[in-house]
N, C-alpha and C positions, 0 to 999 in steps of 0.2 A: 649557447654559442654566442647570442646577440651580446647577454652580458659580458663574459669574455672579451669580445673586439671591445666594447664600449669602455672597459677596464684597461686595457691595451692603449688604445686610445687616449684617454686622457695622463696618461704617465707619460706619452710621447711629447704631449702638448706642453707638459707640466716642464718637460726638458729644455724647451725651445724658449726664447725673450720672451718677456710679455710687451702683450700688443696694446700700445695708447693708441686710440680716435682721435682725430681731431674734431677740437668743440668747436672752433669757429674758424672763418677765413676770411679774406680778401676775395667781397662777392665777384663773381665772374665778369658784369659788366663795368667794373674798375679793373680789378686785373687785365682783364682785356686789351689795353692798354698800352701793358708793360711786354716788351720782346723777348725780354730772360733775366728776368729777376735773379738778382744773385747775393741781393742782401736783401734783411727785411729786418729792422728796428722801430724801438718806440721809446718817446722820452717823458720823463717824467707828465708832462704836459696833455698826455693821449696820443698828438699827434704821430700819426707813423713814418718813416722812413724809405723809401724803397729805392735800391741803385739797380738799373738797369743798365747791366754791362755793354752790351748789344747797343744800342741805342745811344749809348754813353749820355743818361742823363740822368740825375738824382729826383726824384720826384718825393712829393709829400702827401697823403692820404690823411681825412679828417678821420676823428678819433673814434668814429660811427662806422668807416669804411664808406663812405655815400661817394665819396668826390675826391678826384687826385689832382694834382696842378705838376707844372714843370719847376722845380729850383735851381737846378742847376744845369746850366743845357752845355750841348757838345760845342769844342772849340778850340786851335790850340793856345790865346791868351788869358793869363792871370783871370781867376776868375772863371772861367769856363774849363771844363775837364776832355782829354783825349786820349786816348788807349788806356782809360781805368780798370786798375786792379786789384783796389783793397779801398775798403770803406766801414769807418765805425763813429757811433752815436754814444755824446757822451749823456751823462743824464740832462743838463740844463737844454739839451735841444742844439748847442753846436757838433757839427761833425766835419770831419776829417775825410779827403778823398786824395789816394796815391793813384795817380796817374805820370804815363812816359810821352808826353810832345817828343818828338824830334828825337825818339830812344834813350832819353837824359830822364831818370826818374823824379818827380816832383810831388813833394807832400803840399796839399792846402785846406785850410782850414774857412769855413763857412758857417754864416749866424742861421738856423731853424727857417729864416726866408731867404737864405740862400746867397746873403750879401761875404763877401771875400773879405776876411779880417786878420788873415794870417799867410803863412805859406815858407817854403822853401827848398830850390834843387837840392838835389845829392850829387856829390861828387863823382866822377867817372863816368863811364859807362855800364848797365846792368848787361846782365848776364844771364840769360832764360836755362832753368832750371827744371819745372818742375809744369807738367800738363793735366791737368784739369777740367773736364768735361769739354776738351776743348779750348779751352785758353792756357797760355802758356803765360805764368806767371812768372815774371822778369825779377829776378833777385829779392825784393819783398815784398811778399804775397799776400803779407797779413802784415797789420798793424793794430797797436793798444793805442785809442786816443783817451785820455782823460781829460780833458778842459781844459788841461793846463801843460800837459806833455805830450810827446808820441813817445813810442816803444816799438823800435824795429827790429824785425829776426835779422843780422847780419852776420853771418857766421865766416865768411872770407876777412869781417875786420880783426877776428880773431877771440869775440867774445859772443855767446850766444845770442844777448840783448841788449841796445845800445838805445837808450832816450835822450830824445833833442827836446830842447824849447819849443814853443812855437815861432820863434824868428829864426829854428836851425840848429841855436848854439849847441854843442854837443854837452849833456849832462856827467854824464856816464855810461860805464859800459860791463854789462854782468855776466858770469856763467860763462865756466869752462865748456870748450866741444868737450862732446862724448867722443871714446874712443869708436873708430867705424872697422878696423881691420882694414880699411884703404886710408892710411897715413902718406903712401906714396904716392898717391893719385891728390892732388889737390882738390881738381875740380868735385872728384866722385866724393871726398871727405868733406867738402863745404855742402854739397848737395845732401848731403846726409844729416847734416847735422840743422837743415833749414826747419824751422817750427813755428807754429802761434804763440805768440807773449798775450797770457790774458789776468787781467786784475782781478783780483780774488777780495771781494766786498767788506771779509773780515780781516782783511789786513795781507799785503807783500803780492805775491805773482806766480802763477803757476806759468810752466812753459811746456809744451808738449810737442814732440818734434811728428813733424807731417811724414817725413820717407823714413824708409828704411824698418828696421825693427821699432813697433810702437812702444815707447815712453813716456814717463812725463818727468819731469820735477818743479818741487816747489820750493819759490826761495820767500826769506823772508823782505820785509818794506826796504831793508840795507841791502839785498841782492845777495844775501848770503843763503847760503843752500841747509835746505832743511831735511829734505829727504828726496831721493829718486824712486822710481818705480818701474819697473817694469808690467806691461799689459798681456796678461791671460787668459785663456777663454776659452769652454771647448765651442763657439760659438764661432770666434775668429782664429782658432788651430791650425786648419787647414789653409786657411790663407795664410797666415804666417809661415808655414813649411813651404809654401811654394814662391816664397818670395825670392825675386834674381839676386844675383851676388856679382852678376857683369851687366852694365849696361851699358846698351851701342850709342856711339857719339856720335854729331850732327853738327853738319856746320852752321856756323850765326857770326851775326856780325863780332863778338869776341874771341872766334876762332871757335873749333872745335870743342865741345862741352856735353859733357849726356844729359840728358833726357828722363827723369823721371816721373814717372805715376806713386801719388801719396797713400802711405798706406792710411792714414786720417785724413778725410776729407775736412772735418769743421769741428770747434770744442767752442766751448762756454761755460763760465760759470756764473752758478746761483748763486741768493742772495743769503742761502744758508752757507756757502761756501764748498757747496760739492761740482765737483768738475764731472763734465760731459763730454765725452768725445765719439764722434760716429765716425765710423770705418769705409773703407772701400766696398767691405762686405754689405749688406741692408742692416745693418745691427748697431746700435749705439750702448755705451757703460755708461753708468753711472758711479762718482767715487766719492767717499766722505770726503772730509776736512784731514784728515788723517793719510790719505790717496788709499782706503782699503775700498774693493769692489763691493758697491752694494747690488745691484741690480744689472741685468742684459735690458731693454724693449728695444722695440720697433717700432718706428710710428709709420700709420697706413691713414688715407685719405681716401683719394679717389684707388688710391692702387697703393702696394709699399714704396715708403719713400725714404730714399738716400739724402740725408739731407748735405748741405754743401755752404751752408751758412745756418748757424742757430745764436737766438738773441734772446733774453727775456725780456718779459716786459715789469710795470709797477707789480703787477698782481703776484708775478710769480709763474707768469704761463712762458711756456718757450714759443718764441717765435721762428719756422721755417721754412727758408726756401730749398727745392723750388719747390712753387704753388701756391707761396703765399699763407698758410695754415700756422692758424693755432694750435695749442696742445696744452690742456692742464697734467703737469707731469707728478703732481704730487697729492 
């Protein structure tokens, strides 16, 4: 009978993600620190990253984890950040921080110590879309910096992904919406179609939309479309079946607009070129170069964790918040 259950047993296990450990972390008395880490990067250099949204300040960590310092502190002039909402590290150590002063969205750009060497408003007014552990993420929510560009999800401009300079200038602008079955509803179709732009190390851009039914595509370096995908899984099934198809609207300062919770909380990719994306559920995929599913896990620390920002580092390790943790994923 013992064997039986023990057999039973491990075919249920065998069903479910497999579980990564984390190898290492951001010790508790640096962490400590930070209020609610909501990014966590590393640049070619060791040094680490950490944007504490809470707090609204970017901080830096030695590449030991011993010692964090302030770079970029709370503020609402040039140079200091206020209601931040998106934040990414390019490899030379400068990074990118979106933040809304005065509810006017504002991209800027900062040297590894934190000195202002860039920057630039967005036109109009944002639009809050999409909530998030609690923060409600005002029109873009995620950004691709590269050192030399930004890449924003803008899907009321009418293109999925639009890259400026860093003085603003607009470059371009890529990728058709997907069809949502709300074409009559503007708000509900731009909201649908909001997603992360992330650079794919082997060359062009994968995009993966955050609400609604989970996809991705990937296009090539000219923003031309390579293939789309749709995301399955008997892992995230049930969640996907129970997804709403009406959501209630809320007043803001843009008038009336819904409100949505993302079915992908965080993506990234590797330096082999496979895309990551973790779920609302505790469950993240992994997908070749090709977007076929290789792998379900779960990464577990102190307890399972949902991650809400993933980064890698030189090595190859993923970087997550919250909590800080490393993870060798391969």
């Amino acid at each position: 009978m013992l064997k039986s259950w023990f057999a039973a047993s491990l075919v249920v296990l065998a069903l479910g993600p497999e579980v990564l450990r984390s190898v290492d972390a951001i010790p508790a008395h640096v962490a400590g620190r930070f209020r609610d880490p909501f990014g966590f990067e590393r640049s070619t250099s060791g040094q680490y990253f950490v944007f504490d949204r809470r707090s609204q300040i970017v901080f830096g960590v030695d590449a030991h984890g011993e010692s964090a310092w302030e770079i970029v502190h709370i503020g609402n002039e040039p140079g200091r950040i206020l209601n931040p909402f998106a934040f990414a590290v390019a490899p030379d150590g400068t990074f990118a921080v979106g933040d809304a002063p005065n509810n006017q969205e504002r991209i800027q750009i900062f040297t590894p110590a934190g000195f202002r060497i860039g920057g630039f408003t967005l036109p109009g007014k944002p639009r809050a879309r999409i909530s998030l552990d609690g923060l409600v993420l005002n029109g873009i929510g995620s950004l691709l910096y590269t050192g030399s560009s930004v890449f924003l999800s803008q899907p009321e401009t009418g293109g999925l992904v639009n890259e400026y300079s860093l003085a603003g200038a607009p470059i371009r602008s890529f990728g058709e919406l997907r069809k949502t079955g709300h074409e009559d509803d503007a708000a509900v179709h731009t909201a649908l179609n909001i997603g992360l732009p992330l650079g794919d190390p082997k060359g062009g851009f994968f995009f993966v939309f955050q609400t609604g039914e989970p996809m991705f595509r990937k296009y090539d370096a000219g923003g031309r479309l390579v293939f789309e995908r749709r995301i399955q899984g008997r892992e995230i099934d049930g969640f996907v079946s129970r997804l709403p198809t009406l959501w209630p609207k809320r007043a803001s300062t843009s008038g009336e607009i819904p409100f949505l919770t993302p079915t992908i909380r965080a993506a990234a990719v590797d330096a082999s070129g496979h895309l990551w994306t973790s779920f609302a559920e505790p469950v993240t995929y992994e997908f070749d170069a090709d977007g076929d599913k290789i792998r379900a896990v779960q990464f577990r620390a102190a307890g399972v964790i949902s991650p809400n920002h993933m980064s890698f580092d030189e090595k190859g390790r993923m970087l997550v918040t919250p909590g800080l943790y490393v993870f060798a994923v391969k």
